[in-house]
Structure formats: structure tokens, C-alpha cells
C-alpha positions in Angstrom: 0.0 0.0 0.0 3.1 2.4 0.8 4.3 1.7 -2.5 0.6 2.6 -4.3 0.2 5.5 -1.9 4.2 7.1 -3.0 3.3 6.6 -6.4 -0.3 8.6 -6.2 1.3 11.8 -4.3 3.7 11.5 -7.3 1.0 11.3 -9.6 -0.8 14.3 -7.8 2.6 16.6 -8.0 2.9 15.6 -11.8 -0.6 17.1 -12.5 -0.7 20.1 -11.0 2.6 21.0 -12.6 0.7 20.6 -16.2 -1.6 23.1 -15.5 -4.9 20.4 -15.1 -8.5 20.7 -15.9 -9.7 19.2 -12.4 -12.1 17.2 -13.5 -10.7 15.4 -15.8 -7.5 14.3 -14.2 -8.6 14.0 -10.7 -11.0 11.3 -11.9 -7.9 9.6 -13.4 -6.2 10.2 -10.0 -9.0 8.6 -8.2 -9.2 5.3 -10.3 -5.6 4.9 -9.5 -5.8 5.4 -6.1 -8.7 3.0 -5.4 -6.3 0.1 -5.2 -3.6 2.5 -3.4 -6.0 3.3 -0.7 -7.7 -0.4 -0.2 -10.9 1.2 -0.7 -13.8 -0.2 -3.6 -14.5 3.8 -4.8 -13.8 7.1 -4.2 -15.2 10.6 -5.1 -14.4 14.0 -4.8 -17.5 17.0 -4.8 -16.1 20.7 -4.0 -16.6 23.9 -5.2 -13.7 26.0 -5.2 -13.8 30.1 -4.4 -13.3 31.7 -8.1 -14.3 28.3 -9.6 -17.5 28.5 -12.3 -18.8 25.2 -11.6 -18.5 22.3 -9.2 -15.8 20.0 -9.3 -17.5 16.4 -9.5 -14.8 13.6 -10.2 -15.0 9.6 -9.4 -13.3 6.6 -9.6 -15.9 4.6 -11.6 -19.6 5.2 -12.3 -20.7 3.1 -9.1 -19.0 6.1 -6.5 -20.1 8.1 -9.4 -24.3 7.7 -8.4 -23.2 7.3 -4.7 -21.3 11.5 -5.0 -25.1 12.4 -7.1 -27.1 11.0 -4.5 -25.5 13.0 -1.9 -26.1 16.2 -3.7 -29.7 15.0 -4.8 -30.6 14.1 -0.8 -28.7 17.1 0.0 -27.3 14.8 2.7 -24.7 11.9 3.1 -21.1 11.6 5.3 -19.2 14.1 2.3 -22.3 17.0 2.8 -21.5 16.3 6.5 -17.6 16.6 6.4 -17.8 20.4 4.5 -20.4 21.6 6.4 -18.6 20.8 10.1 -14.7 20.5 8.6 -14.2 17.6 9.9 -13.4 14.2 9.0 -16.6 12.1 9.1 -16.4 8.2 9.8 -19.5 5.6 9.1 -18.2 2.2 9.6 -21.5 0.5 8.8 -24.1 3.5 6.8 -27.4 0.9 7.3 -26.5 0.6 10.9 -25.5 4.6 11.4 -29.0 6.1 11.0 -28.0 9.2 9.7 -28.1 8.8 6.1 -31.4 6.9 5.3 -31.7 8.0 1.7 -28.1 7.9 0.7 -27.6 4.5 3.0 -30.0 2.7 0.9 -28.2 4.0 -2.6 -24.9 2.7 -1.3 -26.8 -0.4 -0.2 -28.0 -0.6 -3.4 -24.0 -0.6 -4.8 -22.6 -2.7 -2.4 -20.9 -0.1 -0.3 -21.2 -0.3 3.5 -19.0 1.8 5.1 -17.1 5.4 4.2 -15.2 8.3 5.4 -15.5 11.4 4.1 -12.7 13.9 4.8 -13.1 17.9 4.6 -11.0 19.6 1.4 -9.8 23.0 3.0 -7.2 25.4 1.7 -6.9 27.1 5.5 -10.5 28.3 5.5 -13.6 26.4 5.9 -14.1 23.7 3.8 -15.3 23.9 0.2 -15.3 20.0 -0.5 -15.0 16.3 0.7 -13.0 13.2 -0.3 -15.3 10.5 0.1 -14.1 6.7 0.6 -16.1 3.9 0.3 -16.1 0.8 1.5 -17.4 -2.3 0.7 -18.1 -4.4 3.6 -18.5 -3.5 7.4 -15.3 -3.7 9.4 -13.2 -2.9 6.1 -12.3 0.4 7.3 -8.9 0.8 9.2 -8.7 3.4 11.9 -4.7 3.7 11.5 -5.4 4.6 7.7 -7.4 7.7 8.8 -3.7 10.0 8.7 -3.2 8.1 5.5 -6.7 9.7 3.9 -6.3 13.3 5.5 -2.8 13.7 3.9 -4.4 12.5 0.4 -7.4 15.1 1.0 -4.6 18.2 1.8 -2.8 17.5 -1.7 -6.7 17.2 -3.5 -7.4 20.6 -1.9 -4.1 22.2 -2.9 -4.3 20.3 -6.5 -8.3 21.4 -6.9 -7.2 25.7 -5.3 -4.2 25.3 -7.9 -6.2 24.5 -11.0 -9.1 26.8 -10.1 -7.3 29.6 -10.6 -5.7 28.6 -13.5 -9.1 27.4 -15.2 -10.6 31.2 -14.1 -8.0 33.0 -16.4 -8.8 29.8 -19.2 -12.5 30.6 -18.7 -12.0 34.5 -18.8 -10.2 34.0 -22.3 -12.4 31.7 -23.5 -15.5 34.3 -22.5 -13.7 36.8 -24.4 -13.5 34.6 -27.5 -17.8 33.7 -27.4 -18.6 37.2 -27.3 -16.9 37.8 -30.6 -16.6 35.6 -33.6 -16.2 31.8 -33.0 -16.9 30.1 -29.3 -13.7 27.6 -29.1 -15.5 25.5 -26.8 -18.1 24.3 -29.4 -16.6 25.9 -32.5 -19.8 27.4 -33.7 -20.2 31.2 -34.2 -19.8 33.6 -30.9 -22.2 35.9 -29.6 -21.3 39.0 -32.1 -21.1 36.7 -35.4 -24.7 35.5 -34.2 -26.3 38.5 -34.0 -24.7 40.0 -37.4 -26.3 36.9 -38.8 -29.8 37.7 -37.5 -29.3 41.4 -38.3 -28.3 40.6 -41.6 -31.4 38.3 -42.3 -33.7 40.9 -41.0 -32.7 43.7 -43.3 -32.9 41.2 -46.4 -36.4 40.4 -45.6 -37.8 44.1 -46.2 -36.0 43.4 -49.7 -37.4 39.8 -50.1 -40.6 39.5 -48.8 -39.4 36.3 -46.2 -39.8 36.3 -42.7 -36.7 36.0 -40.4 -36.9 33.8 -37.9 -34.7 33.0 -35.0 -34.6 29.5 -33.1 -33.3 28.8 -29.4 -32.4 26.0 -28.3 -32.1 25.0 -24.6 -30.1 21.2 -24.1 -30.7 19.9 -20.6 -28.8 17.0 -19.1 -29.2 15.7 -15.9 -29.8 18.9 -13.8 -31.2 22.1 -14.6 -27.9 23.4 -13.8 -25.6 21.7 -16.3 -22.3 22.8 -14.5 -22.6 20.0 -11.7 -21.3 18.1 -14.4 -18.3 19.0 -13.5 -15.5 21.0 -15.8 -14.4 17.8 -17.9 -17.9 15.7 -18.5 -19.7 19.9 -18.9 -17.4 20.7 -21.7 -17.7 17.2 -23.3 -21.7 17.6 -23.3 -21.3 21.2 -24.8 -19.6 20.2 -27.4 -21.5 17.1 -28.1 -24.6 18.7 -28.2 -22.8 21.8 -30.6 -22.2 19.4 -33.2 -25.9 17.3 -33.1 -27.1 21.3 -33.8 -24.5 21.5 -36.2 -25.5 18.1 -38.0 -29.0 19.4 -38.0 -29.3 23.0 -39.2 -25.8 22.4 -41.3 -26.5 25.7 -43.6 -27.1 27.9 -41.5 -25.4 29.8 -38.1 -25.4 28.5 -34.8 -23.6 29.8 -31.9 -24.2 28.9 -28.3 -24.9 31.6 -26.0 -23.9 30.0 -22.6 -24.8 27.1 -20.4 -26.5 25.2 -22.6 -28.4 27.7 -24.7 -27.8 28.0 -28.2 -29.6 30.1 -31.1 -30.0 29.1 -34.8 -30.0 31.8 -37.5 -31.3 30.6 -40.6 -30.2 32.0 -44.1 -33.6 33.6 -45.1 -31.6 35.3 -48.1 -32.3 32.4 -50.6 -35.6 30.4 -49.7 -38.5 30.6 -47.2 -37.5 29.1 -43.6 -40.1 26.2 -42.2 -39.7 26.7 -38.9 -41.8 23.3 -38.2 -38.9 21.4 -40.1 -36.0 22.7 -38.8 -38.1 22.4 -35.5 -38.0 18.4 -36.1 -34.8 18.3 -38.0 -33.6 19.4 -34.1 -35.3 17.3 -32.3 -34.6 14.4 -34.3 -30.4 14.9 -33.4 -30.8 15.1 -29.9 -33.0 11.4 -29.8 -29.7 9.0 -29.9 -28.3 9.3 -26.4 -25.6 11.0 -25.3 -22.4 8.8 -23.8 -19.4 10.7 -21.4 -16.3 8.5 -20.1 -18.3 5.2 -20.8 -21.8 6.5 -19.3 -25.1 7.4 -20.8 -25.9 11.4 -19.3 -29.5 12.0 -19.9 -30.1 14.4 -22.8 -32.8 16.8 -24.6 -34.1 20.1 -25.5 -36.3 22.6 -25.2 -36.9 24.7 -28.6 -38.9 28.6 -28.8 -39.1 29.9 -32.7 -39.5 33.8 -33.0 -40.8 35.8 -36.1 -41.0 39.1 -37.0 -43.5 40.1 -39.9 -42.6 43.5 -38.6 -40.0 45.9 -38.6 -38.5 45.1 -35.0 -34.8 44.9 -34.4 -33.0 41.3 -33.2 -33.9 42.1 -29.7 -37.2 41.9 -30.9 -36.6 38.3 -32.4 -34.7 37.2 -29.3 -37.2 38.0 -27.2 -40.2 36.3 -29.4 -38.1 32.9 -29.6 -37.5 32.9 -25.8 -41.5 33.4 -25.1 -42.2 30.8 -27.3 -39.5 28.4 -25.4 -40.8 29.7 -22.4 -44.4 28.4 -23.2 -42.9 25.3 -24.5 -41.4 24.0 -21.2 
């Protein structure tokens, strides 16, 4: 175990000096370290000061469900261990009493027993490391030094790559708002509304109505950043190129968390909203696999017109009623 445990801090040192997207290599880190630490899974849920969503990384889908159903019971050993910094043991969960809900889902995946240790840089604590056990009596007091000194480098490793993914995220909001999002490689914010400006003025010349579709993808929660930096930008960009596949003439740019806008090309032929409605729909139906597991997927869709002479705002604003009445 030694051995397992030297090469994990080694690990740990190694990615924080590449600069790492937490997500994504602390669930690496975690796999690894499930043999290291003699435990059957391990999780990590924090939420770092400056950071713009939760970090949620696991060693395998099973501590995966057990980390969702402690934020969807808002209750469970790692909720415990942030909100009173300290380190929170649960030899046997059935026989504890204090986590009915989430006792049963780790029931339910043959876990017994955890300890959840506060992640703190000094302050209070913004996270836990959660263990998990398999059977009762697997946990070993004399490991509990082990598992805070494996927490302390998480919380430096997760502080470290916060602030480095704030000045990523600050560049890559400065990119969106101008020509081309680099997170989904469709059209920013400004190339967008050039688009719909541009179609509005041709339809006093043509005759044709501009229209403007949103699109709103939702995943597993309304909030699409519990999904954690890594498996957020990999739904992003999964669901930028299904609108892509589906509207492929004309410009789409994603406007933020999940929301995207569709500006057909009203310059050459009349728009049916109804199809490209359907032709929408139709590419979010397959479902949508992250790191080997199926994340719920769909959409809500508003279509605005303007047979008048109102500006894009005018558009916008008729699309989002429309989506607004539609969910």
C-alpha cells in the first residue's frame, strides 16, 4: 500500500505542474488510487472560491451515483464533512442512522462503510473526499492519517487548478462574445447577432420572414455545471455538433450554459420553422455517452418571427416566449 500510496502523491505533483482541468485528471487520480487506498471507490465534490462550476470527479460510475445522491438528498457523510470540517467516519451506513436516503443507494451498490474527509485550503471547507467501502469492518482506523494527507494535496491540486481554469475561462469568455466560441466551435455571440441582423434587413427586400430558433439542451440537472468542468465541456460540445448536423447551412452559436440560437439564411428560400423544429429534435433522440456512461439528454426549442420591422432584440425576445411556453 506504501508503494501505491508514493506513487499517487507523485501522480498528484505531476498534474498540477501541467496546469490540469480538475475534472478530468482528478478522476484519473481517483481510479488509480482506489487500489492505493484499499478502498472499492472514491469521489471528490467541491466547489472552489473563483471556480465556475463544481468540481464532480469519481473513480468509476458506481461512486459516481453514490457522489449524485449526496447532492440529490442534500445529505450523506461528504455534505456532512464540509459543512462541520471535519473528518466524518461511518463504519457501517445501514446501521449509522444518519443517512437513510443515501444509506440505501450505497446499499443498493454494495458499499457499507465510508469516510468522508473535509477539502480546505486554511479556510472552511469547500469539499470532501469521500471513501467507500465495501463491507463492514473494512475500514482501518490507523489509515485515517493516510486519507487526510491524500485530501490536503486534493485541496491544494483542486485551489491550484481553479485559478488557472478562471483565467482559461476569462479568455475563453472573451473569444464567445466575438466571432467563434472555441468550446463548441460554432459562431460567438457578435457573429450571431450579425447573422440575424443581416437576415432581418434582407427580408424588407425579399418578402421572407426571419426567424430566430433557441435551443435550450438539458442534461441531468437544470444546472448543467454540476457536471463538473471535464464531462460539462464534453456535453457542450457534443450537443454543438448534433445542432450543427442538424441546421448544417445555416449559423449557430451557443450563447452560454446550454443555450444556443439558430440563425437561418432567409436570403435564398423561405424558412419552415416546423422542419427545422423536427430536424432538431430528431439529433438530440440517440443518447448522449461521457467516459463510458449514458448522461441524460434533450431540449427545449422557442421559434420567434417578426412580420414587422423590430430589431434582433425583438426576435430574441419572441423565440425565448415561445420556449418559455414550451417548457
Amino acid at each position: 500500500m506504501d508503494q501505491g500510496i508514493s506513487e499517487l502523491i507523485a501522480e498528484f505533483g505531476r498534474s498540477m505542474c501541467r496546469d490540469p482541468r480538475p475534472s478530468t485528471d482528478l478522476g484519473a487520480l481517483l481510479r488509480r488510487g482506489t487500489d492505493a487506498l484499499a478502498v472499492s471507490g472514491s469521489a471528490v465534490l467541491a466547489s472552489v472560491a473563483g471556480s465556475h462550476e463544481p468540481t464532480v470527479a469519481a473513480s468509476d460510475p458506481s461512486a459516481w451515483r453514490l457522489e449524485d445522491a449526496q447532492r440529490s438528498h442534500t445529505g450523506g457523510p461528504g455534505i456532512l464533512a464540509r459543512a462541520t470540517g471535519s473528518t466524518v467516519v461511518v463504519p457501517d451506513l445501514m446501521a449509522d442512522g444518519r443517512f437513510g436516503a443515501f444509506a440505501s443507494t450505497a446499499q443498493t451498490e454494495g458499499v457499507s462503510g465510508s469516510v468522508s474527509v473535509p477539502l480546505s485550503d486554511g479556510g472552511s471547507a469547500f469539499g470532501s473526499l469521500d471513501l467507500f467501502f465495501g463491507h463492514p469492518g473494512a475500514l482501518n482506523p490507523l489509515d485515517l492519517d493516510v486519507y487526510d494527507g491524500i485530501a490536503s494535496l486534493i485541496a491544494a491540486y483542486l485551489v491550484t487548478a481553479s485559478r488557472s481554469e478562471s483565467m482559461r475561462r476569462a479568455l475563453l469568455e472573451t473569444f464567445a462574445e466575438t466571432l467563434q466560441d472555441p468550446a463548441t466551435g460554432l459562431a460567438g455571440r457578435a457573429a450571431v447577432m450579425r447573422r440575424i441582423e443581416t437576415a432581418r434587413r434582407a427580408s424588407r427586400r425579399t418578402g421572407r420572414t426571419p426567424v430566430v430558433v433557441l435551443v435550450d439542451v438539458l442534461g441531468p440537472d437544470p444546472d448543467l455545471r454540476v457536471l463538473g468542468a471535464h464531462r460539462y465541456e464534453a456535453f457542450i460540445a457534443a450537443a454543438a455538433e448534433r445542432i450543427r448536423q442538424a441546421v448544417p447551412g445555416d449559423v449557430a452559436g451557443h450563447l452560454g450554459c446550454g443555450r444556443f440560437v439558430v440563425a437561418p439564411d432567409v436570403r435564398e428560400s423561405d424558412v419552415v420553422a416546423a422542419d427545422l423544429v423536427n430536424a432538431i429534435r430528431a439529433a438530440f433522440e440517440p443518447p448522449l455517452t461521457i467516459d463510458d456512461e449514458v448522461v441524460p439528454l434533450g431540449v427545449r426549442i422557442g421559434v420567434g418571427t417578426d412580420m414587422n420591422a423590430g430589431g434582433v432584440d425583438r426576435l430574441l425576445s419572441a423565440a425565448e416566449e415561445d420556449l418559455r411556453r414550451s417548457g
